[in-house]
One Martini backbone bead per residue (centre of mass of N, CA, C, O) as a GRO file, in nm:
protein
  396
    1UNK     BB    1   8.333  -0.942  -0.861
    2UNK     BB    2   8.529  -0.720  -0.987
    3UNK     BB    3   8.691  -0.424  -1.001
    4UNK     BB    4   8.538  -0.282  -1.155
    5UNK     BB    5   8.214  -0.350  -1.141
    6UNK     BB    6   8.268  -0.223  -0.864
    7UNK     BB    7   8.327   0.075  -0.957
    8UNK     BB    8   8.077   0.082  -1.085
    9UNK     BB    9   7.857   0.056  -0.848
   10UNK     BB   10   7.996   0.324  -0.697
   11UNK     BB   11   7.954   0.555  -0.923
   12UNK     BB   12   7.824   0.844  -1.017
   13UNK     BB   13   7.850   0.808  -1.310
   14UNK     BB   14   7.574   0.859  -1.537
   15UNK     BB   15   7.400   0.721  -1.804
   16UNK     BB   16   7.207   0.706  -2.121
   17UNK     BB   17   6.978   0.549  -2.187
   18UNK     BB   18   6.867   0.300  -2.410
   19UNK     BB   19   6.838   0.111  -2.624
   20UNK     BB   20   6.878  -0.211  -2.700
   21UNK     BB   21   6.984  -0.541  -2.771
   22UNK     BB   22   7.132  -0.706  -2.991
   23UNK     BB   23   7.240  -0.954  -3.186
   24UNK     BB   24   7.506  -1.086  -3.172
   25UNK     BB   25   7.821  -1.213  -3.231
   26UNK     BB   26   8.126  -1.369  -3.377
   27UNK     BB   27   8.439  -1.401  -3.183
   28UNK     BB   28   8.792  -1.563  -3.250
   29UNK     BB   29   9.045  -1.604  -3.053
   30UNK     BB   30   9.400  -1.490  -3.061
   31UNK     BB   31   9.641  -1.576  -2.840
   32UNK     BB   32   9.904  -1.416  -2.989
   33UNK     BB   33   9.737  -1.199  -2.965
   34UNK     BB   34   9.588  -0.937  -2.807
   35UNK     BB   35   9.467  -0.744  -3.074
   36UNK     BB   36   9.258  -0.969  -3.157
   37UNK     BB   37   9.071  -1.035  -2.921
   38UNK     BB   38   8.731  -1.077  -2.864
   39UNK     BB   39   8.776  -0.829  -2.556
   40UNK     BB   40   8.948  -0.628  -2.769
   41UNK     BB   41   9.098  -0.315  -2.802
   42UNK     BB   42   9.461  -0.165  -2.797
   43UNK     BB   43   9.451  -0.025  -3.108
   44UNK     BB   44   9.481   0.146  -3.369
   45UNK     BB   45   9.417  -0.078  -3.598
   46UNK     BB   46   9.436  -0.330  -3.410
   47UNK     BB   47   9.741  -0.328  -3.489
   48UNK     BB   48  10.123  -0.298  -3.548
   49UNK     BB   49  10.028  -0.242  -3.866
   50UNK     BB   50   9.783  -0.146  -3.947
   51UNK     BB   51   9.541  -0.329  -4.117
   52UNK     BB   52   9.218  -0.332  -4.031
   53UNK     BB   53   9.188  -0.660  -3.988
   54UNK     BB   54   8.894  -0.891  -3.878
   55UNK     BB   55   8.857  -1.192  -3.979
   56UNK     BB   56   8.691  -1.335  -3.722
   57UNK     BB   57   8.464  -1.109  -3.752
   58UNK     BB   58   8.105  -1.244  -3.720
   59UNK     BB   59   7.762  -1.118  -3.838
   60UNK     BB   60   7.396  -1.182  -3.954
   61UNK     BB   61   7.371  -0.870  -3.808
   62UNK     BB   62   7.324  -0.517  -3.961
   63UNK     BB   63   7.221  -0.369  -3.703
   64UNK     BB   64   7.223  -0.099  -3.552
   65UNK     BB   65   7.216   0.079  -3.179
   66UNK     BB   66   7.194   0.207  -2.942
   67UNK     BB   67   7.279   0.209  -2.592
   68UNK     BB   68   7.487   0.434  -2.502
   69UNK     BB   69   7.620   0.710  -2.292
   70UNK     BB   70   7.906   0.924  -2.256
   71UNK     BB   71   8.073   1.190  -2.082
   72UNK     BB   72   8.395   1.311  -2.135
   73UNK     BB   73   8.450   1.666  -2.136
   74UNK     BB   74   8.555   1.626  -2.456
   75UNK     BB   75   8.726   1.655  -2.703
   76UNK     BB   76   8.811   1.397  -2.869
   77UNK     BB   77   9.065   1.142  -2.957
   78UNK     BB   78   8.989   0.939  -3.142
   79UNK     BB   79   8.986   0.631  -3.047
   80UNK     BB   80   8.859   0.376  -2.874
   81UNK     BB   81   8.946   0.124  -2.625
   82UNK     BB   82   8.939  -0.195  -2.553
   83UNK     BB   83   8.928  -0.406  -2.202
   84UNK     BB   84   8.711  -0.629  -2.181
   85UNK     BB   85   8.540  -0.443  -1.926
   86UNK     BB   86   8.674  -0.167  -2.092
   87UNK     BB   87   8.674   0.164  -2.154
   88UNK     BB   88   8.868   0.374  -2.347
   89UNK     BB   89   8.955   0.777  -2.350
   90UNK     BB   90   9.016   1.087  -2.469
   91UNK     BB   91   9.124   1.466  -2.494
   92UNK     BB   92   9.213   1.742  -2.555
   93UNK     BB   93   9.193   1.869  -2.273
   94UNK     BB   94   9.327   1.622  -2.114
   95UNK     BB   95   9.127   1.359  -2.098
   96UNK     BB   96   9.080   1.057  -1.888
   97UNK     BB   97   8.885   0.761  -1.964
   98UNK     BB   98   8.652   0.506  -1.751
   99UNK     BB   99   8.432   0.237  -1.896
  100UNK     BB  100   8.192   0.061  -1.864
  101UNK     BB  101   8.109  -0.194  -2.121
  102UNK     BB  102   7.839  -0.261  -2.040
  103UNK     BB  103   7.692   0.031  -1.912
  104UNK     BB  104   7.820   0.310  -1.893
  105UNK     BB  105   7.991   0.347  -1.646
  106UNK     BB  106   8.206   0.524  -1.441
  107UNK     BB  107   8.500   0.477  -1.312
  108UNK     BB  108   8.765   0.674  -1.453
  109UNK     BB  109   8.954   1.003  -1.410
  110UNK     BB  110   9.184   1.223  -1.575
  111UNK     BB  111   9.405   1.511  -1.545
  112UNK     BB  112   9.604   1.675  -1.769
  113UNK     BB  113   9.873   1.943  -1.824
  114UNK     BB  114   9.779   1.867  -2.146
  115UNK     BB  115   9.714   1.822  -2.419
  116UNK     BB  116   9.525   1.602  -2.669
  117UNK     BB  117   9.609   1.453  -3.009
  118UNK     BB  118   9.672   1.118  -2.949
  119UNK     BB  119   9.648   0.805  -3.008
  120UNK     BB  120   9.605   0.542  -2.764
  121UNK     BB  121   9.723   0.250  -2.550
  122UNK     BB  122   9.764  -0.098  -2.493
  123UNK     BB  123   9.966  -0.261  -2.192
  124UNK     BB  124   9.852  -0.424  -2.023
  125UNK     BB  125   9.808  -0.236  -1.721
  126UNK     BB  126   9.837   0.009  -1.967
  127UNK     BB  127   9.818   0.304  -2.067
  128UNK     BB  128   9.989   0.521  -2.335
  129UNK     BB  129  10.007   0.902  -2.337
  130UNK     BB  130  10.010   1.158  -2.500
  131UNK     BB  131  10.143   1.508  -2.528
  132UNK     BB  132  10.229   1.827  -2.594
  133UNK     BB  133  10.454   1.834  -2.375
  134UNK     BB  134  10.611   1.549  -2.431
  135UNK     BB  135  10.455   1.320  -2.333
  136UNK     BB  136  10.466   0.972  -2.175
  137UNK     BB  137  10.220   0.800  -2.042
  138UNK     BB  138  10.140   0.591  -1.780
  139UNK     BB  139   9.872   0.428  -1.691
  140UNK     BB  140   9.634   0.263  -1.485
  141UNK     BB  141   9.374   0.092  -1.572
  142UNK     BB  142   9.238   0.061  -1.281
  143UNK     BB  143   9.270   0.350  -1.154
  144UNK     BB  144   9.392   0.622  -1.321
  145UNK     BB  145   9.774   0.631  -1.219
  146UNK     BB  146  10.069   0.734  -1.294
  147UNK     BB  147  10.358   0.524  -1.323
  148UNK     BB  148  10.481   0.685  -1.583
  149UNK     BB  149  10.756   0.907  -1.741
  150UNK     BB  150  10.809   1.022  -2.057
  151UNK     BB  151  11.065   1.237  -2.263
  152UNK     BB  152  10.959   1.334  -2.614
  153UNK     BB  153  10.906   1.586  -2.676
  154UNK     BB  154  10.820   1.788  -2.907
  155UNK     BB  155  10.461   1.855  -3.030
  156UNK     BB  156  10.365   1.945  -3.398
  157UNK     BB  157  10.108   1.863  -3.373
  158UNK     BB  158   9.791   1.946  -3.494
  159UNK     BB  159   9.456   2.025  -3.440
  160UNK     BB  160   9.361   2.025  -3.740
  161UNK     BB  161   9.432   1.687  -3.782
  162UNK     BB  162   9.246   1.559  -3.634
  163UNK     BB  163   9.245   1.235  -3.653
  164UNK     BB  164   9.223   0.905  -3.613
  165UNK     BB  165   9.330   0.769  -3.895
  166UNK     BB  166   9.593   0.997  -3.876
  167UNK     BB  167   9.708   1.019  -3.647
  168UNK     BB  168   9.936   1.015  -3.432
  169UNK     BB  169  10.077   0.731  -3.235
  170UNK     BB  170  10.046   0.437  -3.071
  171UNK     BB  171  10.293   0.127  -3.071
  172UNK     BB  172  10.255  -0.214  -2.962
  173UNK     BB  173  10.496  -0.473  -2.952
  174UNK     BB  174  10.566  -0.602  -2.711
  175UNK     BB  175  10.800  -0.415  -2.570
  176UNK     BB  176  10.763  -0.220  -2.768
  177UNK     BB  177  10.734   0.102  -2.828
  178UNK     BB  178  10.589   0.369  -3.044
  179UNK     BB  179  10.603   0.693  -3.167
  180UNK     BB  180  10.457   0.998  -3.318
  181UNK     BB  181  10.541   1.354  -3.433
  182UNK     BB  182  10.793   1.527  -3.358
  183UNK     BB  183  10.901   1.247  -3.258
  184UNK     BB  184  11.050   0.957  -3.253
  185UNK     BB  185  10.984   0.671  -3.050
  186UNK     BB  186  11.180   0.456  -2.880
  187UNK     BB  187  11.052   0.189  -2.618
  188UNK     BB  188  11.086  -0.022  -2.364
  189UNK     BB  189  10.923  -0.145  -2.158
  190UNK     BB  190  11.045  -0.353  -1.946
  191UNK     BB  191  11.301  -0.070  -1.864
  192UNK     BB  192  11.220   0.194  -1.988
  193UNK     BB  193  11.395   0.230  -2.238
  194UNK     BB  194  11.525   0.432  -2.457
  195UNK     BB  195  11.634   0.381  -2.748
  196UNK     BB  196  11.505   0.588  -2.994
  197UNK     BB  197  11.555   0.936  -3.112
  198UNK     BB  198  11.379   1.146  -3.361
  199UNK     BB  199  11.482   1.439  -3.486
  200UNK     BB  200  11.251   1.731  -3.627
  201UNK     BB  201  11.172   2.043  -3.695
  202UNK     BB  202  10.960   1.968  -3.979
  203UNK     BB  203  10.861   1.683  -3.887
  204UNK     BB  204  10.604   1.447  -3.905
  205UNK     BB  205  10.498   1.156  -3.750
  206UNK     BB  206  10.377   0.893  -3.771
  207UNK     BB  207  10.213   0.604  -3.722
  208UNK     BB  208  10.353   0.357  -3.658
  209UNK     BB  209  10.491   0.013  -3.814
  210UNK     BB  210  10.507  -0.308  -3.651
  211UNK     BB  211  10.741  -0.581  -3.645
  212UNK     BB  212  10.995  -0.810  -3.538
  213UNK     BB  213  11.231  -0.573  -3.698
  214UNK     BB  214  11.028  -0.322  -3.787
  215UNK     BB  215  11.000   0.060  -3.787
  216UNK     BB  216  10.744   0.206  -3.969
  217UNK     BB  217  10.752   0.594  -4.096
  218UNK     BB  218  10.588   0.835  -4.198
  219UNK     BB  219  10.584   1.157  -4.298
  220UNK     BB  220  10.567   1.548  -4.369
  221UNK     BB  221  10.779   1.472  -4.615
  222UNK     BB  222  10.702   1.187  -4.785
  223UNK     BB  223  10.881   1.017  -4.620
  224UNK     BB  224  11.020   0.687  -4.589
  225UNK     BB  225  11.092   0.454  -4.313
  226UNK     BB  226  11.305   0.154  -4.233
  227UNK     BB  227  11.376   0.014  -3.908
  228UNK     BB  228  11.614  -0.168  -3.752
  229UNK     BB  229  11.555  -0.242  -3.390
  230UNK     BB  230  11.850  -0.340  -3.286
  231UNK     BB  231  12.039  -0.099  -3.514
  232UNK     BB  232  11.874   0.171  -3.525
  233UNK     BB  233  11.867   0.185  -3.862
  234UNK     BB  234  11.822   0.211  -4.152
  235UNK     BB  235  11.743   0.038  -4.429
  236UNK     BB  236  11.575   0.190  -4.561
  237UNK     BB  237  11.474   0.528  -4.799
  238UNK     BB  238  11.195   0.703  -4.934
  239UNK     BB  239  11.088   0.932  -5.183
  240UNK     BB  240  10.758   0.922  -5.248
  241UNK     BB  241  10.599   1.237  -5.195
  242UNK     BB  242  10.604   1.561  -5.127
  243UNK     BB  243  10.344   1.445  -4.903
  244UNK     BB  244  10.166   1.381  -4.681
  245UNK     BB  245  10.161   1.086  -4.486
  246UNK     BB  246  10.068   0.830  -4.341
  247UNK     BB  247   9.998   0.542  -4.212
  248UNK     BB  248  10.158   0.232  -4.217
  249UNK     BB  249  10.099  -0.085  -4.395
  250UNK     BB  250  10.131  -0.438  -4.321
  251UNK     BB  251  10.120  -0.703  -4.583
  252UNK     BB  252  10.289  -0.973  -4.709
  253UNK     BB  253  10.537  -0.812  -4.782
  254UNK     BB  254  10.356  -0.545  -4.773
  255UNK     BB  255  10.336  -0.176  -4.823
  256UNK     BB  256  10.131   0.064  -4.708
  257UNK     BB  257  10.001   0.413  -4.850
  258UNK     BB  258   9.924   0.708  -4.801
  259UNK     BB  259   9.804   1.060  -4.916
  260UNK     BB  260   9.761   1.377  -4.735
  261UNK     BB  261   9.768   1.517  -4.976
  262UNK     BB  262   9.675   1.413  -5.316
  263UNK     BB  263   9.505   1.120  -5.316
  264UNK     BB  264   9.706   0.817  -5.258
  265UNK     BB  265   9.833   0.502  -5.330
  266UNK     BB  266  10.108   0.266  -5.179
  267UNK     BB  267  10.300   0.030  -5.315
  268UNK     BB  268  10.569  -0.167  -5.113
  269UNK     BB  269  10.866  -0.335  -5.036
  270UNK     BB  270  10.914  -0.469  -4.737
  271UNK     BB  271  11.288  -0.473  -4.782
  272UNK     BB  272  11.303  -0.242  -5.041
  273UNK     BB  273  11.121   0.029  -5.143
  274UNK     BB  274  10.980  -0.075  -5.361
  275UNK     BB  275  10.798   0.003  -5.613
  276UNK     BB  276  10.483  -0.148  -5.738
  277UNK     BB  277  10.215   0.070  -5.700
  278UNK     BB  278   9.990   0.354  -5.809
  279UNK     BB  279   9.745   0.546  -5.689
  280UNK     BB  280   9.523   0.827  -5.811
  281UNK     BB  281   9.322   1.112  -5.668
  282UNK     BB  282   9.016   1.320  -5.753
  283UNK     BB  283   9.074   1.444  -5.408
  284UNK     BB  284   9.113   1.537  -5.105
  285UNK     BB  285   9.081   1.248  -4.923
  286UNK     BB  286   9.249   0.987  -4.778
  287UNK     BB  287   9.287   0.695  -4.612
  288UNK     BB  288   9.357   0.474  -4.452
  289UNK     BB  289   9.421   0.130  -4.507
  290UNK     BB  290   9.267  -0.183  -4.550
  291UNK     BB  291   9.461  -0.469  -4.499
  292UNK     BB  292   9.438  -0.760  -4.692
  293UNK     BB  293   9.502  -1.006  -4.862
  294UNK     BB  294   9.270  -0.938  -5.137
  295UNK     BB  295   9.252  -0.631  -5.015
  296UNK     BB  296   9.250  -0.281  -5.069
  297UNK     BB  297   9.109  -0.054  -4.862
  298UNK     BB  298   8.919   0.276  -4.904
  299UNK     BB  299   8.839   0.612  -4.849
  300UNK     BB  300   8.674   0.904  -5.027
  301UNK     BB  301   8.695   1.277  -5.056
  302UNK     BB  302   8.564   1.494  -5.224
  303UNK     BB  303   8.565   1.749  -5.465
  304UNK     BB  304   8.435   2.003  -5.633
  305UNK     BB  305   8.553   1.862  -5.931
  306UNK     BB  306   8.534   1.493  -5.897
  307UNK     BB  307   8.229   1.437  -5.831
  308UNK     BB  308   8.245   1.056  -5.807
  309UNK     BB  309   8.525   1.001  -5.644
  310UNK     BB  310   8.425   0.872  -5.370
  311UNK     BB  311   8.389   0.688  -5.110
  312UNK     BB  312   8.458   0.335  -5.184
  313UNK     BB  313   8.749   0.080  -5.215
  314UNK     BB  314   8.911  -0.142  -5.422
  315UNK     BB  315   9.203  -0.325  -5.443
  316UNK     BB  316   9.448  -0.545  -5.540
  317UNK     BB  317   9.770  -0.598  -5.391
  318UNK     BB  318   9.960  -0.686  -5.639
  319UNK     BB  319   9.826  -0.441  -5.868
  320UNK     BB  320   9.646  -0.268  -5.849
  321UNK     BB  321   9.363  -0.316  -5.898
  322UNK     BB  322   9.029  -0.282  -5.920
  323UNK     BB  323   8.748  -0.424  -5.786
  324UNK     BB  324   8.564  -0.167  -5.665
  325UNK     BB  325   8.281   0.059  -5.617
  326UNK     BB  326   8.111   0.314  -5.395
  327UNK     BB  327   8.056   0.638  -5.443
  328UNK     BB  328   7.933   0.695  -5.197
  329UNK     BB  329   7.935   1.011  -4.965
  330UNK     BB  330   7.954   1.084  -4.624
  331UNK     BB  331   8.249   1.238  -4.605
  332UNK     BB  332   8.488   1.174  -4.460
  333UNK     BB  333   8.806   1.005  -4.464
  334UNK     BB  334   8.760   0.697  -4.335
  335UNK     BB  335   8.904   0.421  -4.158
  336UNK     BB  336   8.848   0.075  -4.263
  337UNK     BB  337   8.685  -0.227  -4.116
  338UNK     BB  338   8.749  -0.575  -4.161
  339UNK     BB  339   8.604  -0.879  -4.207
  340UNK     BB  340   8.507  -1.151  -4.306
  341UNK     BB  341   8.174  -1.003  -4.463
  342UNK     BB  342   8.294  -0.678  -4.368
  343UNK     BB  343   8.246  -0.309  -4.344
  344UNK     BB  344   8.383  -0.050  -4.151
  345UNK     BB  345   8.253   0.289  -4.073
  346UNK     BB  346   8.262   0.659  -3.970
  347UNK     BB  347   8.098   0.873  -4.167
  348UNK     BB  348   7.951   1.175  -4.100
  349UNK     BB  349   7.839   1.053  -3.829
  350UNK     BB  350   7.826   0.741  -3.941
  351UNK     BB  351   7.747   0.421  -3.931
  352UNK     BB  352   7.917   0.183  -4.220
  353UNK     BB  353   7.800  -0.110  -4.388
  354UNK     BB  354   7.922  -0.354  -4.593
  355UNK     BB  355   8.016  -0.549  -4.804
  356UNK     BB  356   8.295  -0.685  -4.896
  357UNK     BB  357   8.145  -0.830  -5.146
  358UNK     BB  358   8.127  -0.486  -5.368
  359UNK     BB  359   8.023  -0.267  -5.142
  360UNK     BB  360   7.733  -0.279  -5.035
  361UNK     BB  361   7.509  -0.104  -4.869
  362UNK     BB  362   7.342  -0.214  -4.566
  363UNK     BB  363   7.426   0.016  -4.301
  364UNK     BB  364   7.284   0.360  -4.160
  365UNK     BB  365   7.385   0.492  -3.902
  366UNK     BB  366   7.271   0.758  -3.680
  367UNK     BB  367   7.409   0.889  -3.424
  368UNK     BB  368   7.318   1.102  -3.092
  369UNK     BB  369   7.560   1.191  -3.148
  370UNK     BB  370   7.783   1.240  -3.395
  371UNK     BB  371   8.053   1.061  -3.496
  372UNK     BB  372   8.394   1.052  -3.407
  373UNK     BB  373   8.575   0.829  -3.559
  374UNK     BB  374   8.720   0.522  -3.499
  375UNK     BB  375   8.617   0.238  -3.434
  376UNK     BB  376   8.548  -0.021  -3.194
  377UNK     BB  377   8.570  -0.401  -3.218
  378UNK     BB  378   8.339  -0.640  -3.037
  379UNK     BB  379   8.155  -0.867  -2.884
  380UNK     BB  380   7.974  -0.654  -2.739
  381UNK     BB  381   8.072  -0.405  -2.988
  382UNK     BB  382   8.034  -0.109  -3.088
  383UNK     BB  383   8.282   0.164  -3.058
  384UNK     BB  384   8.217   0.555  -3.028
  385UNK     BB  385   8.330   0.843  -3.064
  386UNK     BB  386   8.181   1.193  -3.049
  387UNK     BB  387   8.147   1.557  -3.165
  388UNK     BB  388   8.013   1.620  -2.824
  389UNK     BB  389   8.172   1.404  -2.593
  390UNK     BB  390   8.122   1.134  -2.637
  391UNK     BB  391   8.038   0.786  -2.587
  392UNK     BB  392   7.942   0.482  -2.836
  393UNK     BB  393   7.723   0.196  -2.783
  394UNK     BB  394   7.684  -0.016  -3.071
  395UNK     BB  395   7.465  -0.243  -3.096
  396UNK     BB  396   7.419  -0.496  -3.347
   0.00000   0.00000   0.00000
């Protein structure tokens, strides 16, 4: 029995039980990601590019039932995380816990004396975790013990933009720890030294997206940089668009970015900033991209006068021409996790998944309560957080 398993059996923390699991899938182990994993989900959108394509998961069973509910005592922020036999998730309210992943019993709680709206990440031993009043801490994943505490400046990101697919959050690539907000905050994880800082009265840094050599990152003043991470200075800036950005995705040597408001999907050249095409939708909000080699897929949420302009689309990545659209709308614009031969999303309170190729609904689970956010996809379930204190495994 692991170090785990022993909290699990001794916590008082206690789940509720619902209903069976049914077959699992097959996820094939990336040894040199840990982020690609089949027993982790460790960042928000997957990996440090934030492509949000998991190609090795797959399974021939698309039935959602719930396994169990655990109340993590406040409203979510983001998705959950999850490291081998542990899921990991904060709240508004300052609240950071661990549950174990597979029955669904608490392990640890910790209260920070400060609000949490960006979602956190992992990285070896460590939760990574802002609050709003500047900090960003280190957890011990195994206790949830403070190791680190690290100045990272006013964070002016406002609680009414809280979506785990848009909010500012932490990305972690090798020893990089990147994270946006008020300002943005590039440190080495192995010497804790604060590497670089940029700091603006008027702009929130969206979640970055970290290479071997750039950290980009969307504003909220539409301008968009790419940073190269040695010389700490601009590589190229360019300004997108009047509107707020969004997380930016890299795949194959190119960069994709939504805009919301505005409701834009923009491919640039991740060495040069030229746009290469951009399509515009008549919608309120568009999700970040789940960008694979063959597709970029979004979600859109309808106004009220877009008719059917909402639901899911895919588009070819070298030329932005639509591949498909399914225009059925569940709610807001959750960022899609792309795998092998599907798309999960998490939308309007409910977990839909789709055909891969053509975008066809083939099942759409409601869970009580309703989820709130993204997805984390592992070989043992999905799990989500949901709209009042809970969190959901999801067994497929």
């Amino acid at each position: 029995m692991n170090r785990r398993r022993f909290l699990a059996t001794t916590s008082v923390a206690l789940p509720t039980a619902l209903s069976g699991c049914l077959e699992l899938g097959n996820m094939k182990s990336d040894e040199e990601s840990k982020t690609n994993s089949g027993s982790g989900w460790y960042q928000s959108r997957i990996d440090a590019a934030n492509t949000g394509y998991l190609p090795d998961y797959s399974r021939s069973d698309i039935t959602v039932s719930e396994e169990w509910t655990y109340s993590t005592g406040g409203r979510p922020t983001g998705g959950p995380l999850v490291d081998d036999d542990c899921v990991y998730g904060t709240n508004v309210e300052g609240g950071i816990y661990a549950v174990d992943a597979e029955s669904g019993q608490g392990l640890w709680t910790k209260s920070l004396d400060a609000e949490i709206f960006q979602t956190p990440a992992l990285s070896d031993d460590n939760l990574y975790v802002v609050s709003q009043a500047g900090k960003l801490y280190a957890i011990d994943s195994e206790q949830g013990e403070k190791t680190e505490e690290f100045d990272v400046g006013p964070n002016r990101f406002e609680e009414r933009f809280i979506r785990s697919s848009t909010a500012p959050g932490v990305t972690i690539k090798n020893n990089i720890i990147s994270l946006g907000g008020g300002n943005l905050q590039v440190i080495d994880s192995s010497d804790s030294e604060i590497l670089m800082t940029r700091d603006s009265e008027d702009v929130v840094y969206s979640k970055p997206a970290i290479t071997d050599d750039l950290i980009v990152v969307g504003q909220s003043d539409g301008m968009l940089q790419a940073i190269d991470q040695d010389a700490r200075e601009a590589v190229w800036e360019k300004q997108v668009t009047d509107g707020s950005l969004e997380m930016p995705v890299i795949q194959d040597g190119r960069l994709f970015i939504s805009e919301e408001p505005g409701a834009s999907l923009y491919c640039l050249d991740l060495a040069t900033g030229t746009e290469q095409w951009h399509v515009s939708f008549d919608t309120v909000a568009i999700s970040p991209p789940a960008v694979t080699p063959d597709e970029v897929v979004v979600t859109l949420q309808p106004g009220e006068n877009s008719g059917g302009a909402g639901g899911i689309r895919a588009f070819e990545p070298n030329t932005g021409d639509e591949l498909w659209r399914n225009p059925t709308c569940h709610g807001y614009a959750a960022a899609p996790i792309v795998t092998e031969d599907r798309i999960y999303t998490a939308q309007g309170g409910k977990v839909i998944v789709y055909e891969r190729n053509g975008g066809k609904e083939v099942s759409t689970t409601i869970p009580s309560p309703p989820n709130k956010g993204s997805l984390a996809l592992t070989e043992m379930g999905i799990y989500a957080q949901t709209s009042v204190s809970h969190v959901l495994k999801l067994y497929r």
